[in-house]
BADO-424737 format. One record per residue (C-alpha): residue number from 1; x, y, z negated; residue in one letter. Coordinates in Angstrom, 3 decimals, decimal comma, always signed. Each point is the difference from the previous one (the first is absolute). Example, Ala and Ser with C-alpha at 12.3 -4.5 7.8 and 13.67 -1.06 7.14 Angstrom:
<koltis>
{1; {+12,300; -4,500; -7,800}; 'a'}
{2; {+1,370; +3,440; +0,660}; 's'}
</koltis>
This chain:
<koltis>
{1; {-16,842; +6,950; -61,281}; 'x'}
{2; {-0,951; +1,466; -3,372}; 'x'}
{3; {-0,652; -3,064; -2,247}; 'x'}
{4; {+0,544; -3,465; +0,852}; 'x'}
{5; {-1,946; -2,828; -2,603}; 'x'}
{6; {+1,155; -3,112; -0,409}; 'x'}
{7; {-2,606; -2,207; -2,348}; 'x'}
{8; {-2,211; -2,900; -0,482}; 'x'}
{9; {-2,162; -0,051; +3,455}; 'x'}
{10; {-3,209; -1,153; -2,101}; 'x'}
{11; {-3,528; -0,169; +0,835}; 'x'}
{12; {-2,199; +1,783; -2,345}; 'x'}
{13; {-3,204; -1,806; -0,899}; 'x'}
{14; {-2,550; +1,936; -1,970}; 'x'}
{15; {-2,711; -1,591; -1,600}; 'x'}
{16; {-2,219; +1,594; -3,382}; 'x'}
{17; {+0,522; -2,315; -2,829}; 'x'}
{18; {-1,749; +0,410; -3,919}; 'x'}
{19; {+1,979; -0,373; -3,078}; 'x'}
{20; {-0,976; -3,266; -0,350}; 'x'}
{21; {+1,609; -1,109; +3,038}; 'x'}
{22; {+3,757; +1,296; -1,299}; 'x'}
{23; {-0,532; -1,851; -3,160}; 'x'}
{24; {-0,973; -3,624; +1,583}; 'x'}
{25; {+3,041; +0,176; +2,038}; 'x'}
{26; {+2,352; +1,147; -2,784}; 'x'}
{27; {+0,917; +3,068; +1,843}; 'x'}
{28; {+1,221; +3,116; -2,028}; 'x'}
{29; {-1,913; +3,361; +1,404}; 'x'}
{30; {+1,934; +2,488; +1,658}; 'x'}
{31; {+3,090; -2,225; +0,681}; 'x'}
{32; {+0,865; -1,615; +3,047}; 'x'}
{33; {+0,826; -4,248; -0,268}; 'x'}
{34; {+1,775; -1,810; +2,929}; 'x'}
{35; {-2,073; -3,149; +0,988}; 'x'}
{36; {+2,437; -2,891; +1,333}; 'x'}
{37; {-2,156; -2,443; +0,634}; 'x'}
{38; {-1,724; +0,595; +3,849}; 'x'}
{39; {-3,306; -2,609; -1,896}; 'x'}
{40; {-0,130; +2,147; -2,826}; 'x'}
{41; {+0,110; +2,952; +2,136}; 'x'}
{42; {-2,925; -1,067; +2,545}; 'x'}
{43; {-1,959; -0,952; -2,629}; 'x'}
{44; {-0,010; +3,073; -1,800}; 'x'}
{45; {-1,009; +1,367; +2,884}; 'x'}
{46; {-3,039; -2,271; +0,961}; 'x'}
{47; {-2,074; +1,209; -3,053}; 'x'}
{48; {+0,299; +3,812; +0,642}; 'x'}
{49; {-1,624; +2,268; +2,988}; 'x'}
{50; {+2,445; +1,795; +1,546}; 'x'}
{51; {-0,789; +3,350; +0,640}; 'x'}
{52; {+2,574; +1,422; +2,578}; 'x'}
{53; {+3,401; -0,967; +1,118}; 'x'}
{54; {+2,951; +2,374; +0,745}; 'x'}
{55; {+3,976; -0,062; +0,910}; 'x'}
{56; {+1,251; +0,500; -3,571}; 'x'}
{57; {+2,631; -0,540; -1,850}; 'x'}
{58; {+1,350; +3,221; -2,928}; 'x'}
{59; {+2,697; +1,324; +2,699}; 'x'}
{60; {-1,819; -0,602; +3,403}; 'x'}
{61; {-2,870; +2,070; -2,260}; 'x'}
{62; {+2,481; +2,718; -0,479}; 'x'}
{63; {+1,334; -0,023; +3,634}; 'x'}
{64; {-3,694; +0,467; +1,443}; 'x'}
{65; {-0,739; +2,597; -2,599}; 'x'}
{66; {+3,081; +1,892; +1,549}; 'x'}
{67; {-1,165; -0,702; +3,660}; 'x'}
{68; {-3,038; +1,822; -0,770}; 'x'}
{69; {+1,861; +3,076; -1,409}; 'x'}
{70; {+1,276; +0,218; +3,476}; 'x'}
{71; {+3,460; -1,618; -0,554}; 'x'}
{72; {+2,331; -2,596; +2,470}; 'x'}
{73; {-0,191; -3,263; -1,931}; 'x'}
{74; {+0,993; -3,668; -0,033}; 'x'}
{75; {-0,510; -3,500; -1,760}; 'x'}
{76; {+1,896; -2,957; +0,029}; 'x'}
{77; {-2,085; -3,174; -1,781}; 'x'}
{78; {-0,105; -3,484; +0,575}; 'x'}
{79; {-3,061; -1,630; +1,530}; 'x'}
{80; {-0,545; -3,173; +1,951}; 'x'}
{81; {-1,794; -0,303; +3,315}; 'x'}
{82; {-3,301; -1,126; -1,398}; 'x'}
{83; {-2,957; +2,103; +0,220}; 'x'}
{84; {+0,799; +2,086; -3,303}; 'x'}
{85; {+2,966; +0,682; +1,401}; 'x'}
{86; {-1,454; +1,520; +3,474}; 'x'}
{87; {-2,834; +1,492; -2,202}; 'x'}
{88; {+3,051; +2,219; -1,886}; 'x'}
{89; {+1,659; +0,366; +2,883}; 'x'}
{90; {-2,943; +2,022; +1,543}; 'x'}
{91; {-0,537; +1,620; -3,232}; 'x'}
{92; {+3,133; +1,766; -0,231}; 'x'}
{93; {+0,061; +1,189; +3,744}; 'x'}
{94; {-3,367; +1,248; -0,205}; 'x'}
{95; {+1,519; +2,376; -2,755}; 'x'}
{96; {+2,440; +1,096; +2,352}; 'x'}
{97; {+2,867; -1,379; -2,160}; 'x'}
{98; {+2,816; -2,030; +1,843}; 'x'}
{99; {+0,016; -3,936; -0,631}; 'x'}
{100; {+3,681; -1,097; +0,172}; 'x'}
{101; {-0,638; -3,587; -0,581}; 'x'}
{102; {-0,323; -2,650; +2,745}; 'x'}
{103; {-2,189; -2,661; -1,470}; 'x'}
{104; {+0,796; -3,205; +0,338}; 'x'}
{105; {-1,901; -3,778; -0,971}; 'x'}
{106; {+1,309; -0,358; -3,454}; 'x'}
{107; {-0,264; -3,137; -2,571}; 'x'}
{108; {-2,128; +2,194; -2,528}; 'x'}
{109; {-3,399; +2,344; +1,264}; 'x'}
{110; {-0,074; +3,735; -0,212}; 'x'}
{111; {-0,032; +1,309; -3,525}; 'x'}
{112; {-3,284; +0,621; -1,374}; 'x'}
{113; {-0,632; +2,128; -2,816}; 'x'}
{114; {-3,425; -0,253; -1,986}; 'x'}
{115; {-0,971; +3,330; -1,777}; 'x'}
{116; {-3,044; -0,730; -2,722}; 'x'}
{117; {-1,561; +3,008; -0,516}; 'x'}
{118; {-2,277; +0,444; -3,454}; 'x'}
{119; {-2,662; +1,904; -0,720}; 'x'}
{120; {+2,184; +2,713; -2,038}; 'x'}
{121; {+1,946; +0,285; +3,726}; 'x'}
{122; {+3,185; -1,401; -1,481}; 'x'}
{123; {+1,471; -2,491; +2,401}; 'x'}
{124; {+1,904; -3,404; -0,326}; 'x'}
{125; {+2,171; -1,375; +2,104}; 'x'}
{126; {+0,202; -3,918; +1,177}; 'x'}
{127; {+2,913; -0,017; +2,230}; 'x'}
{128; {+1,320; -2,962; +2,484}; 'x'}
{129; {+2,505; +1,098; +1,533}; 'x'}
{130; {+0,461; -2,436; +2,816}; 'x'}
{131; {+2,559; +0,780; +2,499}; 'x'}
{132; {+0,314; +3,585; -1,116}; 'x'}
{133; {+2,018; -1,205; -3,055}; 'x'}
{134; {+3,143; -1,607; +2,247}; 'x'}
{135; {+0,933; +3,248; +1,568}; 'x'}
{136; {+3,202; -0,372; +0,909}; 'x'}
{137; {+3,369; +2,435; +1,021}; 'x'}
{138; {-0,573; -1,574; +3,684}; 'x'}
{139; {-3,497; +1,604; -0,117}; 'x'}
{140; {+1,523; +3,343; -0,903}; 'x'}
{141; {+1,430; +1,932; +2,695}; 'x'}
{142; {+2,972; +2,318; -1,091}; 'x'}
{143; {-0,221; +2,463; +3,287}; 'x'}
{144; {-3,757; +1,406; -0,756}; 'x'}
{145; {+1,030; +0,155; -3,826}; 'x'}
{146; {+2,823; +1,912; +1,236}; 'x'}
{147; {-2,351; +2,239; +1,922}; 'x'}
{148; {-2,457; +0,642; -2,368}; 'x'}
{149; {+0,666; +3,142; -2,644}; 'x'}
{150; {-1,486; -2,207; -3,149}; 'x'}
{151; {-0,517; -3,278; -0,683}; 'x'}
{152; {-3,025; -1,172; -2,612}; 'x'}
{153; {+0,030; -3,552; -1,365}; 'x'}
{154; {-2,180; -1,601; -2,320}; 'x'}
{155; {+0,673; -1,905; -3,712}; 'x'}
{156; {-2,591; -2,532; +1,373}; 'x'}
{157; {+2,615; -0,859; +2,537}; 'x'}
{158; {+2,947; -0,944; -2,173}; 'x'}
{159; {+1,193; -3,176; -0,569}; 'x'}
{160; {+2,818; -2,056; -0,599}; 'x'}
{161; {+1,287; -1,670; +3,351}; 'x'}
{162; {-1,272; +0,661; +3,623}; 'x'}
{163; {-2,174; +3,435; -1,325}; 'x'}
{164; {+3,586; +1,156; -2,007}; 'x'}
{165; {+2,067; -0,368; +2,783}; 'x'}
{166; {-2,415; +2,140; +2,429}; 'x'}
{167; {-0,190; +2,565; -2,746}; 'x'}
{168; {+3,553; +0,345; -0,105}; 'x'}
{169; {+0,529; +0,172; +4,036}; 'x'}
{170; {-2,859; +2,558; -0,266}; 'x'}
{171; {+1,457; +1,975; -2,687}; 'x'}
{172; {+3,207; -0,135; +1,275}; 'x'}
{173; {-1,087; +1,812; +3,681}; 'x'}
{174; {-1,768; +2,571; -1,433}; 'x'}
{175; {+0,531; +3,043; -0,159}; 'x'}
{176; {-2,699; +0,919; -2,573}; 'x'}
{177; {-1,565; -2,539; -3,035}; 'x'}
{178; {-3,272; +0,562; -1,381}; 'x'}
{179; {-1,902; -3,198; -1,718}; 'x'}
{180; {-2,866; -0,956; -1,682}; 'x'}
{181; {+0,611; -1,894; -3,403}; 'x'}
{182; {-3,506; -1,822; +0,899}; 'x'}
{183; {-1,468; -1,231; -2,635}; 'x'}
{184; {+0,999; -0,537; -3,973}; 'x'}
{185; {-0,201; -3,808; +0,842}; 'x'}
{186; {+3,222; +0,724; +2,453}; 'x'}
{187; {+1,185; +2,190; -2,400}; 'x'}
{188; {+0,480; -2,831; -2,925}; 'x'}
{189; {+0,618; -2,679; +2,610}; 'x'}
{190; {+2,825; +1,932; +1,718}; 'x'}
{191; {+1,481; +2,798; -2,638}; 'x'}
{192; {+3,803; -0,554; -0,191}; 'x'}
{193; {-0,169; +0,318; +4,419}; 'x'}
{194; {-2,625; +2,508; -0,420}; 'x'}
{195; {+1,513; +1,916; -2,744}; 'x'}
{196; {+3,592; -0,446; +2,610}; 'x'}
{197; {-1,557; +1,176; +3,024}; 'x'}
{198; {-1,817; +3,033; -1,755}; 'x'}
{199; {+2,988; +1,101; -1,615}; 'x'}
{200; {+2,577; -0,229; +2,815}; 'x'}
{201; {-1,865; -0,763; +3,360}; 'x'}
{202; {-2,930; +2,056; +0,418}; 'x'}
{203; {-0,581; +3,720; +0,964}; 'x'}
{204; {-3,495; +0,150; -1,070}; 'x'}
{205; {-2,028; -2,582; -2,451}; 'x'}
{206; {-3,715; -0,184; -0,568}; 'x'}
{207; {-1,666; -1,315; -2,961}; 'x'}
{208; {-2,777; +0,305; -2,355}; 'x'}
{209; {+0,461; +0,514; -3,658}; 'x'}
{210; {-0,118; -3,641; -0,843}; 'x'}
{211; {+2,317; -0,938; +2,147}; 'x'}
{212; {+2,614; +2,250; -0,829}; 'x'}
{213; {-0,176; -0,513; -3,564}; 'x'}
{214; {-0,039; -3,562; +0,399}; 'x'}
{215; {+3,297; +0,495; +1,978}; 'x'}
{216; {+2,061; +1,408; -2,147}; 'x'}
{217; {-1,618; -1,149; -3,001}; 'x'}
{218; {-1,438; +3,516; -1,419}; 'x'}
{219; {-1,516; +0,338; -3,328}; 'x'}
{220; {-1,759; +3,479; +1,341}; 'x'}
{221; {-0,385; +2,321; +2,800}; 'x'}
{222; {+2,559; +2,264; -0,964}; 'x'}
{223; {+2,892; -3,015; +0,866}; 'x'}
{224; {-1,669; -0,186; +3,351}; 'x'}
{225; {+1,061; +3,983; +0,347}; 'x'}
{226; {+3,760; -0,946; -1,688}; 'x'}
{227; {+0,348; -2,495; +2,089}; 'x'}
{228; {-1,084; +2,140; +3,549}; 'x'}
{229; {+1,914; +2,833; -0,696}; 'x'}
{230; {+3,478; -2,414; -0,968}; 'x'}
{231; {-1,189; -1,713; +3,323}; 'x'}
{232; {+0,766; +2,985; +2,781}; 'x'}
{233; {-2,221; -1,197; +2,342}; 'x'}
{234; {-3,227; +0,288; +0,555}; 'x'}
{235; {-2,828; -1,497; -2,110}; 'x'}
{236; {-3,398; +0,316; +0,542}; 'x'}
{237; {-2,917; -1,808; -2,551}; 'x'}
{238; {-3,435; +0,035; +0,213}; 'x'}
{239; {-1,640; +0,233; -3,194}; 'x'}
{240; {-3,579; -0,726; +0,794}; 'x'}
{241; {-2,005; +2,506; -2,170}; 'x'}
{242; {+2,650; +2,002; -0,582}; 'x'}
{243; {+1,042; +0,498; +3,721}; 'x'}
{244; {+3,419; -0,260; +1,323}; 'x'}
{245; {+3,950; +1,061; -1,132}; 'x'}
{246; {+2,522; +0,520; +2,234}; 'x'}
{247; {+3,578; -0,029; -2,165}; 'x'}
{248; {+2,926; +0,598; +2,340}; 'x'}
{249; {+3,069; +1,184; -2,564}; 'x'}
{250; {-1,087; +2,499; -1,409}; 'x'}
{251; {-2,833; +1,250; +1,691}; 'x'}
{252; {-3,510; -1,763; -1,135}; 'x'}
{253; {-3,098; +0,854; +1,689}; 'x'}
{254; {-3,481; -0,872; -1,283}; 'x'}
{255; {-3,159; +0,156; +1,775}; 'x'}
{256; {-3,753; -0,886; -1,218}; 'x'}
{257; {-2,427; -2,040; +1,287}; 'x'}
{258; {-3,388; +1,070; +2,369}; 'x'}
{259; {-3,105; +0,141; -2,289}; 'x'}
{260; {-3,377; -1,694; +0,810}; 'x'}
{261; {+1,076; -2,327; +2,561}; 'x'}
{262; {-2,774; -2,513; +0,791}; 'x'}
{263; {+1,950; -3,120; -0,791}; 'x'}
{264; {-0,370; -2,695; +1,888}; 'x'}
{265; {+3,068; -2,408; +0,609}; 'x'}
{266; {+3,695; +0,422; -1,532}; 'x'}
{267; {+1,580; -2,269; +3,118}; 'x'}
{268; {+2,634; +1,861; +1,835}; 'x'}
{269; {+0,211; +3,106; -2,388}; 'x'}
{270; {+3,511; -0,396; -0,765}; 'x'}
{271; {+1,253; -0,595; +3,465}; 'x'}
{272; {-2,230; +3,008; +1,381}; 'x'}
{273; {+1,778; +2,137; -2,752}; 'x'}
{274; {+3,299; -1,274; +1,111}; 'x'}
{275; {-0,901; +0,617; +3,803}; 'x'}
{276; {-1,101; +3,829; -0,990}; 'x'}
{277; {+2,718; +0,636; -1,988}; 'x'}
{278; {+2,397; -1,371; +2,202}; 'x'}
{279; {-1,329; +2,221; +3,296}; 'x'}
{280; {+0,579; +2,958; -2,123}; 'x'}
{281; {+3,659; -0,924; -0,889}; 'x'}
{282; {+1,101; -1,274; +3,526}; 'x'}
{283; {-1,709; +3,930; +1,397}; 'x'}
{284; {+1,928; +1,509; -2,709}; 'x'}
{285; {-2,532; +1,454; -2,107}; 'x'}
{286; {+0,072; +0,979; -3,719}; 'x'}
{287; {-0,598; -3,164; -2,585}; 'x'}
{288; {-2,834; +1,690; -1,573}; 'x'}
{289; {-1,723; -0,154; +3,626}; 'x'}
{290; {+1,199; -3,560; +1,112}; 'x'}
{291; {-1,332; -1,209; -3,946}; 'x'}
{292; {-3,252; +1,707; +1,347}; 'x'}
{293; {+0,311; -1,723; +3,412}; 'x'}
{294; {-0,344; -2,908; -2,020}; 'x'}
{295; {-2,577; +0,709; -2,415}; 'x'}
{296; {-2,101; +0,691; +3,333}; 'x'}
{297; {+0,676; -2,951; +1,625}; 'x'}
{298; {-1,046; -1,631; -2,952}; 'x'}
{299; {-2,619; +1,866; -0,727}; 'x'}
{300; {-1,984; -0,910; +3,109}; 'x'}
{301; {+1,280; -3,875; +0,658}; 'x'}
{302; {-1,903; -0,700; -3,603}; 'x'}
{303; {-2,915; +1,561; +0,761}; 'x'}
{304; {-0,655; -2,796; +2,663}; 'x'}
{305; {+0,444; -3,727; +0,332}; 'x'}
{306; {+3,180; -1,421; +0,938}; 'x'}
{307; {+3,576; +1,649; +0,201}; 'x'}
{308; {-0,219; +1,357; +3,321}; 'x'}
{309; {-1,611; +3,766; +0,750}; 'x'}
</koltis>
């Protein structure tokens, strides 16, 4: 197997939302906030119309992006045996990407993730994580990690505890680390593990330019480069309007953006960057060609609703 993801197994809900609605909630546009509460959640939910429902989750995202490039793939996420959990089941397999997860009737539902989407197409996140969030190192198997050339994880997925321990049984298989730092609201939650794992565990880290200067505490872009080339590894950022960098000692790579895209939803952008970019290193090509993998991937996935193409 090429890549094997291991993530939050969330259902994405998707439901158009004005500004007003992210202000009477308290919820700061463009981030993502974890909802603990299951009342809270559902009632969130009861006063919006959704408007589709996928098998999400950032890394299961990147895994199905790479499925439709044509590569061997895998997931391992937590779900229970509700109907969300058969729902991403299904989801998945129909994407021809192999579900290594045997689902079981858990205490907590299947993680459900609620993406607000405004007017402008920037999206905000409402996460409850539900049984996703108690992954566990019994739920990861070490024999297909072993098998697989590249494992991807997820910032979303850390935690102290259960999720830390299956990190480190994942990370410790492998025989190839790429992760996603997430989302800047891991980042701060998170940065002396991140910051750990970045620096000595992983062969690959994704971020955007927030997160990586809220990691190591940058004043400017230029530490951001410093700190990439010092790293030896590879680093690759999305910078939004600027495109993406990919710093790997010393050899940085920059490529631009695609012009007049009809904007319509951010969701998934990131992890359909990730998924292009990754195809192109796992086949070997150039990094100016896997950054423009990405930037393709990313370029269609926003020109549509939701974070699937």
């Amino acid at each position: 197997m090429k890549i094997l993801g291991i993530g939050n197994a969330i259902v994405d809900v998707i439901c158009k939302v004005n500004e007003g609605f992210i202000e009477q909630n308290n919820l700061t546009k463009g981030t993502m906030k974890l909802i603990f509460d299951d009342k809270e959640f559902k009632n969130m939910l009861s006063n919006l119309k959704i408007e589709k429902t996928i098998s999400g989750g950032s890394v299961a995202n990147s895994i199905v992006g790479l499925s439709q490039l044509g590569n061997k793939v895998g997931f391992i996420g937590k779900v229970s045996d509700d109907e969300l959990g058969s729902k991403y089941e299904d989801g998945l397999k129909s994407e021809n990407v192999e579900y290594f997860y045997s689902k079981k009737k858990e205490e907590l539902p299947t993680g459900t993730c609620l993406i607000l989407v405004t007017p402008d197409s920037e999206r905000t996140m409402c996460t409850f994580l539900g049984t996703a969030g108690k992954i566990n190192e019994n739920d990861v198997d070490a024999n297909i990690i072993k098998q697989s050339e590249m494992i991807f994880l997820e910032g979303y997925l850390w935690d102290e505890g259960e999720p830390k321990k299956a990190f480190e049984k994942a990370i410790k298989s492998a025989n190839k680390v790429a992760m996603s730092l997430s989302d800047q609201f891991c980042v701060d939650r998170h940065k002396e593990h991140f910051l750990n794992l970045v620096e000595n565990k992983l062969d690959i880290t994704f971020a955007n330019e927030q997160e990586i200067m809220s990691l190591i505490d940058a004043k400017n872009f230029s530490d951001v480069i410093d700190f990439g080339k010092n790293l030896k590894k590879l680093l690759v950022i999305t910078r939004g309007d600027k495109g993406a960098i990919s710093i790997n000692g010393d050899e940085v790579v920059e490529n631009g953006i695609e012009k007049n895209l009809n904007i319509r939803d951010l969701t998934g952008a990131g992890d359909l960057f990730a998924a292009g970019f990754l195809h192109g290193n796992i086949n070997t090509l150039s990094t100016i060609e896997s950054l423009n993998m990405g930037r393709e991937m990313s370029s269609k996935v926003i020109q549509q609703i939701g974070a699937r193409l």
